[in-house]
TIVO-2410 file (N, C-alpha, C; in nm, 3 decimals):
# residues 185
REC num residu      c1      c2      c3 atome chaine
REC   1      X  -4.629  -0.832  10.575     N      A
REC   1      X  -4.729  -0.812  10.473    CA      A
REC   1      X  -4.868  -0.820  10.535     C      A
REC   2      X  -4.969  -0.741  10.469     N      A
REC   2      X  -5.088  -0.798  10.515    CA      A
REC   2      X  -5.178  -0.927  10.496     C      A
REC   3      X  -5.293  -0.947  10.583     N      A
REC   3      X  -5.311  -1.057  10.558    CA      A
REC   3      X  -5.436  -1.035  10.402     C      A
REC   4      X  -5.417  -1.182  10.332     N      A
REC   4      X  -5.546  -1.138  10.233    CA      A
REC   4      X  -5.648  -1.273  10.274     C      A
REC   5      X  -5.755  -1.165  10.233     N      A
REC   5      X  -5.907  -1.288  10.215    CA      A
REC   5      X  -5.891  -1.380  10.140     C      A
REC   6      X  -5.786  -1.399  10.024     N      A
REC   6      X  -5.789  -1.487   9.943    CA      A
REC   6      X  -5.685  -1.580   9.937     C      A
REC   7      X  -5.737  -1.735   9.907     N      A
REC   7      X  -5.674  -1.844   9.985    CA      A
REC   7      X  -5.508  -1.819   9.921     C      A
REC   8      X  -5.510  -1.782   9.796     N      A
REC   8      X  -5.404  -1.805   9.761    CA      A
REC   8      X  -5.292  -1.657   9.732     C      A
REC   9      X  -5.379  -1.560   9.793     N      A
REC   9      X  -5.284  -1.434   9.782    CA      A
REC   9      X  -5.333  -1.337   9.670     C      A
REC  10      X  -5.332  -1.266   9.714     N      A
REC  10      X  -5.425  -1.135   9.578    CA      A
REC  10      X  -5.265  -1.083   9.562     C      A
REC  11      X  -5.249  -1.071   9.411     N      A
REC  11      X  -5.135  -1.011   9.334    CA      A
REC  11      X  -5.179  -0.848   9.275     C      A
REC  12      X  -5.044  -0.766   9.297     N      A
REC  12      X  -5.106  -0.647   9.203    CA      A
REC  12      X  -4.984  -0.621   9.096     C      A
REC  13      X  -5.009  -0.530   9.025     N      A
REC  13      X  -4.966  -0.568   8.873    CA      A
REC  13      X  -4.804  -0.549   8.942     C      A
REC  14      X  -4.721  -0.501   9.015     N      A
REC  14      X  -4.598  -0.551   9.047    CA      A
REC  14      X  -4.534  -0.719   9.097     C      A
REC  15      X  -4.658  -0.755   9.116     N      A
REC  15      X  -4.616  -0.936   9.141    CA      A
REC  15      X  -4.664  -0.988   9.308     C      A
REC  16      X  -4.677  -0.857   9.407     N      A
REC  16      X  -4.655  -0.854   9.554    CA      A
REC  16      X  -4.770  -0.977   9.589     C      A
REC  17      X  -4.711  -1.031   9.668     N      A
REC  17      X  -4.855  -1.127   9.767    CA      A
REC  17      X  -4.878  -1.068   9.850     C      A
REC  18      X  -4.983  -1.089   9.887     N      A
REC  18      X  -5.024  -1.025  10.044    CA      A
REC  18      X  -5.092  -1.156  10.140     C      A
REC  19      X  -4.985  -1.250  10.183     N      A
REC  19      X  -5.010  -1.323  10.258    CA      A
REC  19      X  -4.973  -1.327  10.382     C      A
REC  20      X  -4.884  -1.245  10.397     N      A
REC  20      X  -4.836  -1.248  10.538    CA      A
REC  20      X  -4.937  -1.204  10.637     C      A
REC  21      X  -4.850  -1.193  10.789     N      A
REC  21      X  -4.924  -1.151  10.902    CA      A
REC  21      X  -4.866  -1.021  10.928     C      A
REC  22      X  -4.802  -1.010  10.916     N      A
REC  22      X  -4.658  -0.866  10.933    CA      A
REC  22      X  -4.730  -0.737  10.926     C      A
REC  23      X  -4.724  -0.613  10.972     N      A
REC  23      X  -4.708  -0.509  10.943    CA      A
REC  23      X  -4.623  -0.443  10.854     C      A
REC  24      X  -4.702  -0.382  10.728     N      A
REC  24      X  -4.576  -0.353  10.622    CA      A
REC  24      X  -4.647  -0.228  10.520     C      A
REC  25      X  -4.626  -0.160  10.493     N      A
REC  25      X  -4.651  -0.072  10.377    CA      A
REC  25      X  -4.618  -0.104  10.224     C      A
REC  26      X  -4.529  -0.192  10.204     N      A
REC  26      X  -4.474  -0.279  10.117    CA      A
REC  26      X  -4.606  -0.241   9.936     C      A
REC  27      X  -4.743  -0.331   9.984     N      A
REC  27      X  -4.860  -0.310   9.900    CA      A
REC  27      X  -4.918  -0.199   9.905     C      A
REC  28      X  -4.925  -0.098   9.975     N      A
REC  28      X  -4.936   0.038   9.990    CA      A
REC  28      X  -4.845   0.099   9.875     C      A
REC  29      X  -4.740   0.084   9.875     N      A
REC  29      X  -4.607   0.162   9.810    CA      A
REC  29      X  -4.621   0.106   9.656     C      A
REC  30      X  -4.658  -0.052   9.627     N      A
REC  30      X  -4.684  -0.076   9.505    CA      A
REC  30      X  -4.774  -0.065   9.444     C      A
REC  31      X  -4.912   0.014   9.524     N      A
REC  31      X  -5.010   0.042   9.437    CA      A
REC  31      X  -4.968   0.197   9.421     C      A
REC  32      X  -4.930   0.237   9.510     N      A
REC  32      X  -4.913   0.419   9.524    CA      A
REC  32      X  -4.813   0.443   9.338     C      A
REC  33      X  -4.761   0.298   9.319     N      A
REC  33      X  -4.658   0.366   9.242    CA      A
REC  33      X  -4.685   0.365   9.089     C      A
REC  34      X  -4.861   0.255   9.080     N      A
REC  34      X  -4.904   0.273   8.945    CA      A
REC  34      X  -4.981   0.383   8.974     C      A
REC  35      X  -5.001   0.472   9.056     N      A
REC  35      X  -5.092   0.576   9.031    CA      A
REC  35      X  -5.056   0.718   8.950     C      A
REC  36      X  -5.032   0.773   8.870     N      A
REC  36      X  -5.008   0.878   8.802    CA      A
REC  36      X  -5.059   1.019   8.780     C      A
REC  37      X  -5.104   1.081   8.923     N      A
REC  37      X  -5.205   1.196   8.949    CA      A
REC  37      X  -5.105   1.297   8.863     C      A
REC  38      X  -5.241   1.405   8.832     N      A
REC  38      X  -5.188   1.523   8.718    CA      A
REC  38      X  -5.094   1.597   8.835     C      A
REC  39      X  -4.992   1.694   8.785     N      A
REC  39      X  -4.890   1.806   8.846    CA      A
REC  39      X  -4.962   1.920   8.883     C      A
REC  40      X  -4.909   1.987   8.982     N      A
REC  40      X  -4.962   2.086   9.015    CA      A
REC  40      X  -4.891   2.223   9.051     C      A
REC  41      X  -4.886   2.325   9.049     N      A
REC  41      X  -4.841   2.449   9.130    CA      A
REC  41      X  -4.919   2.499   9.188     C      A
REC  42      X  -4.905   2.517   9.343     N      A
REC  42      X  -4.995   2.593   9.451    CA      A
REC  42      X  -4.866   2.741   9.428     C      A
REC  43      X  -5.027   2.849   9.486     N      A
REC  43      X  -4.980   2.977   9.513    CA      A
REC  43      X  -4.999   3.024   9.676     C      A
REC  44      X  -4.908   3.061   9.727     N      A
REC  44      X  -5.004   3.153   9.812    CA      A
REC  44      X  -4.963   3.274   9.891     C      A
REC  45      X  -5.011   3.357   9.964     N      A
REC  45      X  -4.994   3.492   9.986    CA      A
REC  45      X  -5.001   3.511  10.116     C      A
REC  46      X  -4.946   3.596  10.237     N      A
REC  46      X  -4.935   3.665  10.335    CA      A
REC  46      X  -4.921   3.790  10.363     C      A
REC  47      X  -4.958   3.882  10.320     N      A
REC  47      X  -4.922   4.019  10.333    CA      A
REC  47      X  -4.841   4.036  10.220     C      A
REC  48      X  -4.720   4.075  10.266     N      A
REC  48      X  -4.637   4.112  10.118    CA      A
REC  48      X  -4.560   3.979  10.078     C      A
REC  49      X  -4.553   3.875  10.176     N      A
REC  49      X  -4.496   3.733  10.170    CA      A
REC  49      X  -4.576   3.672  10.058     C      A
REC  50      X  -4.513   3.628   9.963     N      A
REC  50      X  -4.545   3.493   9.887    CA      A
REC  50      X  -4.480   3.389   9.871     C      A
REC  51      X  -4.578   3.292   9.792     N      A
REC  51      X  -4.465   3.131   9.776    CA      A
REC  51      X  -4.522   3.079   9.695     C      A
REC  52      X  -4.436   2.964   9.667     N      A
REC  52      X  -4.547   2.862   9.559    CA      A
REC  52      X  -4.434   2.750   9.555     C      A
REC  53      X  -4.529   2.653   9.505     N      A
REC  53      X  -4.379   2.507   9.471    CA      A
REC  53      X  -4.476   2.465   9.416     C      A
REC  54      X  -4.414   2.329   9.403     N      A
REC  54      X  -4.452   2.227   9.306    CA      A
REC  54      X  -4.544   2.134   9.437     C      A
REC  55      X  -4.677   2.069   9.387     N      A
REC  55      X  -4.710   1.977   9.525    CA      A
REC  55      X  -4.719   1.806   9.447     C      A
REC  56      X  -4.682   1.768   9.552     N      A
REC  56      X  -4.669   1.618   9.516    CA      A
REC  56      X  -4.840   1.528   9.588     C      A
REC  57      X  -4.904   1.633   9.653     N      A
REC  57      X  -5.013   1.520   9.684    CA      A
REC  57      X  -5.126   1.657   9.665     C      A
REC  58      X  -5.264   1.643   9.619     N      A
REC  58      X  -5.361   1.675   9.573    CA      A
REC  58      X  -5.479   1.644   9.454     C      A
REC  59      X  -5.551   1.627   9.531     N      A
REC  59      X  -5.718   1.586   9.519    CA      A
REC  59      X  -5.808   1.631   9.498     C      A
REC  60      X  -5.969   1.659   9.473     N      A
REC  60      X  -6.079   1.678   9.479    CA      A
REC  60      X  -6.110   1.584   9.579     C      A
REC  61      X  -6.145   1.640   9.659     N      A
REC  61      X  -6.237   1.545   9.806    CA      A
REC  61      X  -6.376   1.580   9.843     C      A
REC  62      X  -6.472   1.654   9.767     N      A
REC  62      X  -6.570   1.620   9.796    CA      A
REC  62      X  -6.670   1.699   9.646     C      A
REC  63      X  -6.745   1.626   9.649     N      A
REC  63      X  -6.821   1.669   9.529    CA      A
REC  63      X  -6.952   1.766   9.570     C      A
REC  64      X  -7.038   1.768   9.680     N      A
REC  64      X  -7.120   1.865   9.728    CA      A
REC  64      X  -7.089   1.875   9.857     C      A
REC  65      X  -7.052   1.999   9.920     N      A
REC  65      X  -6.969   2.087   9.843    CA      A
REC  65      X  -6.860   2.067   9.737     C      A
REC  66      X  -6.825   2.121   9.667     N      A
REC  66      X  -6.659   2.124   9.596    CA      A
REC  66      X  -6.585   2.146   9.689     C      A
REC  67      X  -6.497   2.072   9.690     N      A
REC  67      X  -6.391   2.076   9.780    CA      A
REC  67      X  -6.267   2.018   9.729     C      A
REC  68      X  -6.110   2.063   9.740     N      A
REC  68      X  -5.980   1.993   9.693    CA      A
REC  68      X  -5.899   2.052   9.762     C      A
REC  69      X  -5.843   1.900   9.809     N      A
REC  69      X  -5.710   1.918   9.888    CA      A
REC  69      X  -5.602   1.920   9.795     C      A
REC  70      X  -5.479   1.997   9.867     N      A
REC  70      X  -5.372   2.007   9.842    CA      A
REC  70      X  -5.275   1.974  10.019     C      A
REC  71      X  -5.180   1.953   9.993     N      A
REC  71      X  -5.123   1.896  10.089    CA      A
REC  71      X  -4.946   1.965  10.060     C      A
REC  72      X  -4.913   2.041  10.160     N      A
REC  72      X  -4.791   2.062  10.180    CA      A
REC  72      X  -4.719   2.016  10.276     C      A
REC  73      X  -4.561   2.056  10.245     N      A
REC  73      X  -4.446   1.971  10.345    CA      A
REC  73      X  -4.405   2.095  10.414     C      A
REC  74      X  -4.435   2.070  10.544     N      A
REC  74      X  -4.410   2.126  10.663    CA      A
REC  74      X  -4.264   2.174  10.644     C      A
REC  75      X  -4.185   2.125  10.571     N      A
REC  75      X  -4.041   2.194  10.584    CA      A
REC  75      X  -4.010   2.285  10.453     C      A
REC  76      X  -4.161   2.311  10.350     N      A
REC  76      X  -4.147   2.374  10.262    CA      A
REC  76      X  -4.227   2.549  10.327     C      A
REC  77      X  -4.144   2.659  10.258     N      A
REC  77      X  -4.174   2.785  10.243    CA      A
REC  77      X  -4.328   2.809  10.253     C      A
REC  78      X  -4.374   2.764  10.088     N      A
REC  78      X  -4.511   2.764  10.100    CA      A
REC  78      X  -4.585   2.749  10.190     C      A
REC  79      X  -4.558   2.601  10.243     N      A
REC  79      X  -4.621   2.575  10.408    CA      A
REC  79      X  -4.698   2.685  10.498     C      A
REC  80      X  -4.510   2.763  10.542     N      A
REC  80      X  -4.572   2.865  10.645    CA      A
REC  80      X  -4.590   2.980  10.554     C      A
REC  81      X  -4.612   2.992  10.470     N      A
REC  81      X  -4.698   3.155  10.400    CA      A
REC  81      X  -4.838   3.107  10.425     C      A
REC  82      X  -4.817   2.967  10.351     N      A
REC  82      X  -5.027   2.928  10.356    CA      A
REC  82      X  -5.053   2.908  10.496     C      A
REC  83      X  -5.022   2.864  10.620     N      A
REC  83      X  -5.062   2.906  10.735    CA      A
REC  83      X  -5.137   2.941  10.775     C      A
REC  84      X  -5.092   3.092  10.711     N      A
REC  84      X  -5.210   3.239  10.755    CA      A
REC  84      X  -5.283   3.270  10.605     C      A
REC  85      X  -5.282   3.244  10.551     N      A
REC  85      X  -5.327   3.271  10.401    CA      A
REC  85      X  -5.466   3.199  10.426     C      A
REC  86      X  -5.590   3.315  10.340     N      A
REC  86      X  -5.729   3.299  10.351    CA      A
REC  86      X  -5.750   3.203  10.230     C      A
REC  87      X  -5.653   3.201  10.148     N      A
REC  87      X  -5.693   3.177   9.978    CA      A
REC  87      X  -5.546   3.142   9.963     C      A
REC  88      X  -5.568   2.968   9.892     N      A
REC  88      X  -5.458   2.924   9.776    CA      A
REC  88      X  -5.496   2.951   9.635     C      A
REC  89      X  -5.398   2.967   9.498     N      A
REC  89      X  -5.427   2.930   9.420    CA      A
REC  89      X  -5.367   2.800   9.345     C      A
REC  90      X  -5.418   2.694   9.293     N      A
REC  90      X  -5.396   2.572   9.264    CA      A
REC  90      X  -5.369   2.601   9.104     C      A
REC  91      X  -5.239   2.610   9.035     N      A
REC  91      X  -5.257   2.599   8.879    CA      A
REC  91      X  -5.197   2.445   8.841     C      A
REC  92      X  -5.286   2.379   8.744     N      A
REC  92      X  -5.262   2.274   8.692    CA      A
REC  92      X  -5.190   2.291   8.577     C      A
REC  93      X  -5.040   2.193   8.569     N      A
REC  93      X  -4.942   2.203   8.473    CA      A
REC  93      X  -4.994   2.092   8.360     C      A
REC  94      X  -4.953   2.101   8.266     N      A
REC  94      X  -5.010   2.054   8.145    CA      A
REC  94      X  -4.861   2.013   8.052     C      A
REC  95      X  -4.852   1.942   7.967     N      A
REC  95      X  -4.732   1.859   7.905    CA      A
REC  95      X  -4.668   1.967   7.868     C      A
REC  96      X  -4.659   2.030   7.863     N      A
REC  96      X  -4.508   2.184   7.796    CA      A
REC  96      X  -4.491   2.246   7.898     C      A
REC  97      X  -4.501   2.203   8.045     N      A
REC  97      X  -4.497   2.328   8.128    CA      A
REC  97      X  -4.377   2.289   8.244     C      A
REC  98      X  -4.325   2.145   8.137     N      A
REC  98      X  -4.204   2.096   8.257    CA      A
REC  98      X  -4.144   2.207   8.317     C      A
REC  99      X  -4.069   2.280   8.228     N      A
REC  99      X  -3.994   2.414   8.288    CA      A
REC  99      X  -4.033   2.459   8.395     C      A
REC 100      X  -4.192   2.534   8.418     N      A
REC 100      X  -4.253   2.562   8.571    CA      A
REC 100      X  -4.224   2.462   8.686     C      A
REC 101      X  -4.249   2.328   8.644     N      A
REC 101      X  -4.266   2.203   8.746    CA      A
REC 101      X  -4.112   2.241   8.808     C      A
REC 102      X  -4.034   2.221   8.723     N      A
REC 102      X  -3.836   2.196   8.749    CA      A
REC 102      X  -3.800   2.314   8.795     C      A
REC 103      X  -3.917   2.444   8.821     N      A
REC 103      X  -3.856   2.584   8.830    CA      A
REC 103      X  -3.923   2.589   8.978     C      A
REC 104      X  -4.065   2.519   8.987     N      A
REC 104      X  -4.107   2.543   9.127    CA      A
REC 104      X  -4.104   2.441   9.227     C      A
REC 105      X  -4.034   2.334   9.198     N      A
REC 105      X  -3.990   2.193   9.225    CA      A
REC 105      X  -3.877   2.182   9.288     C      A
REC 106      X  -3.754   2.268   9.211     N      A
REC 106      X  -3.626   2.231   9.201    CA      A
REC 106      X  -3.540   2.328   9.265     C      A
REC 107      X  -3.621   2.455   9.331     N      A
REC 107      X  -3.582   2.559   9.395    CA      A
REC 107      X  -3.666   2.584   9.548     C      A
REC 108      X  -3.564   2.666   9.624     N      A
REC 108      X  -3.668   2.656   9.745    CA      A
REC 108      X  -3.696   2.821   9.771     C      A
REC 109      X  -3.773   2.868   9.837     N      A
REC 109      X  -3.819   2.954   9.849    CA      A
REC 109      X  -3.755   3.030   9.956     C      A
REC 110      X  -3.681   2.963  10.050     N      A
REC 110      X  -3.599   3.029  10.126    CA      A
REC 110      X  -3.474   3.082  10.084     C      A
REC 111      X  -3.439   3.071   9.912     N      A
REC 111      X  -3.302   3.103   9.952    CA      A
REC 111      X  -3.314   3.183   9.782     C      A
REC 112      X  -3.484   3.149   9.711     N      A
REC 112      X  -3.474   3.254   9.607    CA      A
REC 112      X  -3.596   3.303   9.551     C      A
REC 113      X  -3.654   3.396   9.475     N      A
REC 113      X  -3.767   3.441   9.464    CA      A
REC 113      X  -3.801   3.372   9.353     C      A
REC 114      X  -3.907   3.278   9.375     N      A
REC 114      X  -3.924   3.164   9.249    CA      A
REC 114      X  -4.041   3.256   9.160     C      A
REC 115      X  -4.075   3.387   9.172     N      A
REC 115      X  -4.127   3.472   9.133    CA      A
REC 115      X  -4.046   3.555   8.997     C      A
REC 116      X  -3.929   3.558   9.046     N      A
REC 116      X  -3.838   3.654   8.972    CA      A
REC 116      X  -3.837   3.559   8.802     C      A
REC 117      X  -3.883   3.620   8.690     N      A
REC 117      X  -3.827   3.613   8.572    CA      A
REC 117      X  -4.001   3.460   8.532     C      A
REC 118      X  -4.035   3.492   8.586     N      A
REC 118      X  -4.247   3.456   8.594    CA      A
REC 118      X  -4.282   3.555   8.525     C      A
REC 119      X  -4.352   3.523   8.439     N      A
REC 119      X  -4.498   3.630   8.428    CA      A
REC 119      X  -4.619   3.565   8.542     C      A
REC 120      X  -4.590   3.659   8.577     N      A
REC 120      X  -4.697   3.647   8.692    CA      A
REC 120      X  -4.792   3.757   8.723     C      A
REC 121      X  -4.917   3.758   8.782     N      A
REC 121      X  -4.963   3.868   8.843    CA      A
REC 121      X  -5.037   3.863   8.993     C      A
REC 122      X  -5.086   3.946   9.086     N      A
REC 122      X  -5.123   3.924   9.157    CA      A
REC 122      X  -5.294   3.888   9.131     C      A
REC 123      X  -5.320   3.796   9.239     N      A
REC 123      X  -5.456   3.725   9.158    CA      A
REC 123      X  -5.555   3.716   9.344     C      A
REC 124      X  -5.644   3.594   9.376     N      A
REC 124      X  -5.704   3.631   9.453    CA      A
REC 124      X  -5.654   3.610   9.611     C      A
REC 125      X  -5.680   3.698   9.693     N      A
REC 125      X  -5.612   3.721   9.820    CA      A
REC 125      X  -5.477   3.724   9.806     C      A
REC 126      X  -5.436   3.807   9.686     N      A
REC 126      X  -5.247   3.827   9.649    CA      A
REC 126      X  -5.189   3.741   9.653     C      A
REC 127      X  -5.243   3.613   9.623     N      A
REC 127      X  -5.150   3.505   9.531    CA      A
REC 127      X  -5.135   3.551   9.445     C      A
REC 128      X  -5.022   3.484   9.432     N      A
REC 128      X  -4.947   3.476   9.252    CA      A
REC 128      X  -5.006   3.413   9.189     C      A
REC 129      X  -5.025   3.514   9.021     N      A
REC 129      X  -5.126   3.340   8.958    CA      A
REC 129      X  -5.012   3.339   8.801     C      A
REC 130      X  -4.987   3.258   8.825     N      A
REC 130      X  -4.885   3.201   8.665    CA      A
REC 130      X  -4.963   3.273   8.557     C      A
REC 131      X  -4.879   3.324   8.477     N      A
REC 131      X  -4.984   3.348   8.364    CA      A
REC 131      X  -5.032   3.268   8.238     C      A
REC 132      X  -4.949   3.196   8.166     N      A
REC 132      X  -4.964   3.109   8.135    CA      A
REC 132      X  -5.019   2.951   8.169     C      A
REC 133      X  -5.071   2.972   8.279     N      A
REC 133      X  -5.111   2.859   8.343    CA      A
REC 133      X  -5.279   2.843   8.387     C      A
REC 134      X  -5.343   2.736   8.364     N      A
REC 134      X  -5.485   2.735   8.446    CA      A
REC 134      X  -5.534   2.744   8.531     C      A
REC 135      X  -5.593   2.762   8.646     N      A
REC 135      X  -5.599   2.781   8.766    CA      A
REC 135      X  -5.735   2.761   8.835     C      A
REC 136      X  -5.733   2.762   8.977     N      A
REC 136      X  -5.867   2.783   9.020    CA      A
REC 136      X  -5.829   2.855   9.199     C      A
REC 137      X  -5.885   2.950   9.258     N      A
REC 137      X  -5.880   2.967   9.352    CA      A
REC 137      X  -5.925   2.891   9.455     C      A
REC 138      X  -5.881   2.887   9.568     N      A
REC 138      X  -5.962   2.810   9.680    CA      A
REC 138      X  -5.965   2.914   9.841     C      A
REC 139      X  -6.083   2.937   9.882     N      A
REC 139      X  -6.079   2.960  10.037    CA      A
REC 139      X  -6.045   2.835  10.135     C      A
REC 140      X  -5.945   2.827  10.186     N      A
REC 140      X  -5.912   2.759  10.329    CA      A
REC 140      X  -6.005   2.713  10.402     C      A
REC 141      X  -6.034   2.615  10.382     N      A
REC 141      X  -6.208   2.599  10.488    CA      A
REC 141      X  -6.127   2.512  10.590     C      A
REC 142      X  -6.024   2.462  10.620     N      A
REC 142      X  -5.936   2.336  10.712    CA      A
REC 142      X  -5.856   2.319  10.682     C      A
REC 143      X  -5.734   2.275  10.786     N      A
REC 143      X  -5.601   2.250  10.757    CA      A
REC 143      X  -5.612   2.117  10.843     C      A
REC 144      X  -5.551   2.019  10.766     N      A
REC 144      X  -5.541   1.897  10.889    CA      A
REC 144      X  -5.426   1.838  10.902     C      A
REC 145      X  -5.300   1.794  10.989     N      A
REC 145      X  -5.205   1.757  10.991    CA      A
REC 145      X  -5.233   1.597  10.961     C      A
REC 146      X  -5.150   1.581  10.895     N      A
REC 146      X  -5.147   1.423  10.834    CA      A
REC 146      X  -5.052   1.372  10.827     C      A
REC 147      X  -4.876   1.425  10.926     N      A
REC 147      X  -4.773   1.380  10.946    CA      A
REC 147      X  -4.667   1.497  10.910     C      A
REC 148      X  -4.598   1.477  10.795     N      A
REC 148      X  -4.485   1.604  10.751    CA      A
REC 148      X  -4.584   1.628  10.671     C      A
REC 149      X  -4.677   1.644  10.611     N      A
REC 149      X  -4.718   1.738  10.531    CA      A
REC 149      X  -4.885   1.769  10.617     C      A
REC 150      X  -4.934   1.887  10.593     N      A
REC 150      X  -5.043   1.969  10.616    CA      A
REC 150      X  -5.160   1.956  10.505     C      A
REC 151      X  -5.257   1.916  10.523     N      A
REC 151      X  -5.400   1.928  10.397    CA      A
REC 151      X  -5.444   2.029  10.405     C      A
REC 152      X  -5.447   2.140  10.313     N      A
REC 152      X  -5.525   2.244  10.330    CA      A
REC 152      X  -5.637   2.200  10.241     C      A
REC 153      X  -5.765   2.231  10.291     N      A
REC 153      X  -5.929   2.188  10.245    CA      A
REC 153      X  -5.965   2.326  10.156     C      A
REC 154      X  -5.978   2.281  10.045     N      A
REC 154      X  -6.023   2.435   9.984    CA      A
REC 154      X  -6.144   2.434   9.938     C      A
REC 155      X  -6.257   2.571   9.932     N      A
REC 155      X  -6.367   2.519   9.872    CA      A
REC 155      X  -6.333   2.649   9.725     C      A
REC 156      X  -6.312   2.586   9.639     N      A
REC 156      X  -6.299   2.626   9.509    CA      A
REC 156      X  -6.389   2.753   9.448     C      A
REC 157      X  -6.324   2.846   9.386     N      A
REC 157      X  -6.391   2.963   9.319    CA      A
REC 157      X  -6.331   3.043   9.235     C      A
REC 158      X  -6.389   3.093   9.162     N      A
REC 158      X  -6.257   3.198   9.053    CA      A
REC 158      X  -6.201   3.108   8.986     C      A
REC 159      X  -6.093   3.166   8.901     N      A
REC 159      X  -6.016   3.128   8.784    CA      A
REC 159      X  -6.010   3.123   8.671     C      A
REC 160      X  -5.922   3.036   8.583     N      A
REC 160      X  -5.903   3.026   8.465    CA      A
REC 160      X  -5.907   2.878   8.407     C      A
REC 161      X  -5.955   2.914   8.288     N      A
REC 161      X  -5.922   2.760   8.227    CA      A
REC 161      X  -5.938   2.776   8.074     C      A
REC 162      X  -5.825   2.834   8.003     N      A
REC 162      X  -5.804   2.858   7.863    CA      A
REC 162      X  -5.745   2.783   7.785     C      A
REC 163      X  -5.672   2.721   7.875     N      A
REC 163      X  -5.573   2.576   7.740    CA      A
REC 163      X  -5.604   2.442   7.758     C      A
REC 164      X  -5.589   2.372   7.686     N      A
REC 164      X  -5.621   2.241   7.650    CA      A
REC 164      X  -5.524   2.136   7.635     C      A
REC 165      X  -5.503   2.011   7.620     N      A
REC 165      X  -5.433   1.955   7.630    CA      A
REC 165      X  -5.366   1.840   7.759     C      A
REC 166      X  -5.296   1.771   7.700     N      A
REC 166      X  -5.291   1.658   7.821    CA      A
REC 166      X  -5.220   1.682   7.937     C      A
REC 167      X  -5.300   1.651   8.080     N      A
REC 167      X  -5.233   1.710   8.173    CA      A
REC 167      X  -5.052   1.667   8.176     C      A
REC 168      X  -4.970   1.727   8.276     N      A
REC 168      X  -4.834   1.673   8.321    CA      A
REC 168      X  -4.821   1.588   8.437     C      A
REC 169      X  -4.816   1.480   8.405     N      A
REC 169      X  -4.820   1.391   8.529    CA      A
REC 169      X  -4.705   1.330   8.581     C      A
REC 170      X  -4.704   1.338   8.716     N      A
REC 170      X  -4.615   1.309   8.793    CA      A
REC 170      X  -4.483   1.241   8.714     C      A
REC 171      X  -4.518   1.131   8.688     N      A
REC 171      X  -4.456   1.033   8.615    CA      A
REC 171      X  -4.329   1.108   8.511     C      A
REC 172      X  -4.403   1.231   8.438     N      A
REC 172      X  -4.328   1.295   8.330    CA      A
REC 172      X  -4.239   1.388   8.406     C      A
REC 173      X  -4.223   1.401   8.534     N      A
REC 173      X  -4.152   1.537   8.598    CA      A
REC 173      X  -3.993   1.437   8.588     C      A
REC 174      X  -3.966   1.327   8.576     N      A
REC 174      X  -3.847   1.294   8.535    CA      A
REC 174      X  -3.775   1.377   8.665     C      A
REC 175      X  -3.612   1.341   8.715     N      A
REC 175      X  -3.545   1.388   8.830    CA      A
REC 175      X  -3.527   1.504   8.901     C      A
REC 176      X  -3.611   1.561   8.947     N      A
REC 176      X  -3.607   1.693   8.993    CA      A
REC 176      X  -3.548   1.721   9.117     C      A
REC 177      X  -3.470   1.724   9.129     N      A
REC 177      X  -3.373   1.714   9.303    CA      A
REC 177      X  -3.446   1.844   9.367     C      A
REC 178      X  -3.556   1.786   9.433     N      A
REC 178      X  -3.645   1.894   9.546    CA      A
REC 178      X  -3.541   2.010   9.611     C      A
REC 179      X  -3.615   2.131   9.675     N      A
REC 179      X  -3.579   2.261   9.728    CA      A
REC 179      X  -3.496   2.150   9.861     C      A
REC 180      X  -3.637   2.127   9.895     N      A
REC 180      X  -3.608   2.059  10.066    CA      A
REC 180      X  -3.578   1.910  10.010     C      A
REC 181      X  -3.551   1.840  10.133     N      A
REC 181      X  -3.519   1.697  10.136    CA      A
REC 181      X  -3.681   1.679  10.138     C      A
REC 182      X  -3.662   1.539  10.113     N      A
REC 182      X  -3.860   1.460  10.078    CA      A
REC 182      X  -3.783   1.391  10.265     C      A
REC 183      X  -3.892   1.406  10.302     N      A
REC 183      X  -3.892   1.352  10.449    CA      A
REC 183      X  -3.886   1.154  10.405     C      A
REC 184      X  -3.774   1.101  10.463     N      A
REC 184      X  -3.851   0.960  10.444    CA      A
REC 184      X  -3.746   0.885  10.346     C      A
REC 185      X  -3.657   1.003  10.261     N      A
REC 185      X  -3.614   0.948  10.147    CA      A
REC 185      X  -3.458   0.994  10.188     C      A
***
């Protein structure tokens, strides 16, 4: 565990102390697990190659400029389309849109066209953009390796934003047995 400043141990709402001397991720993992960030679907495009999934880590990281990361798994499809791809598109899922989450979540891209039986259209730098869904484009300004998954740095432009309502958060995606294995698990 880590060590704490405080004589008697700083608690977080799972119960954990942090008194030890140890090296541990332990309080890492129990704060990570009250956190409840909104759902997402990334798009993205290569020539006539596309992809998209579901992403489990993404942010806004900088406020001047605009800037938001998204972060993919190196052993997902998407991954190597976005690579070479100038432009992601990021659509945010919203409480009725489980179906997309479990459709771009729960399938992998290597073995089916998570495109097929979408309304979809082609949108900026020939991503796919959901149609029913909100969106915002991003140019690629950096990619940074951060272990099995990749940060792509986007600086935000274009899109949509027509519906309302409470985002879909992690929490609500309930068992979705991933395309790929989750590295770790």
């Amino acid at each position: 565990m880590l060590t704490s400043p405080y004589e008697n141990g700083d608690r977080c709402s799972g119960g954990l102390a942090m008194t030890g001397a140890r090296e541990s991720t332990e309080a890492f993992e129990a704060i990570m697990s009250d956190v409840d960030p909104p759902s997402y679907v990334v798009t993205a495009a290569a020539g006539d190659d596309r992809a998209g999934c579901l992403v489990g880590f993404a942010t806004q990281c900088s406020i001047d400029p605009p800037r938001f990361g998204v972060w993919l798994s190196k052993l997902n499809r998407t991954y190597r389309v976005a690579r070479t791809s100038r432009t992601l598109i990021v659509h945010l899922l919203r409480d009725d849109d489980g179906d997309l989450a479990g459709h771009f979540g729960g399938e992998t891209g290597d073995d089916v066209d998570k495109f097929a039986g979408i309304d979809w259209s082609s949108g900026p730098g020939g991503c796919p953009v959901v149609e029913r869904l909100d969106w915002f484009a991003g140019s690629v300004v950096d990619q940074v390796d951060t272990g099995d998954h990749v940060a792509f740095v986007l600086a935000p432009w274009g899109g949509r934003c027509q519906r309302s309502g409470r985002q879909l958060s992690e929490a609500e995606l309930g068992d979705i047995e991933p395309g790929h294995p989750i590295p770790g698990r």
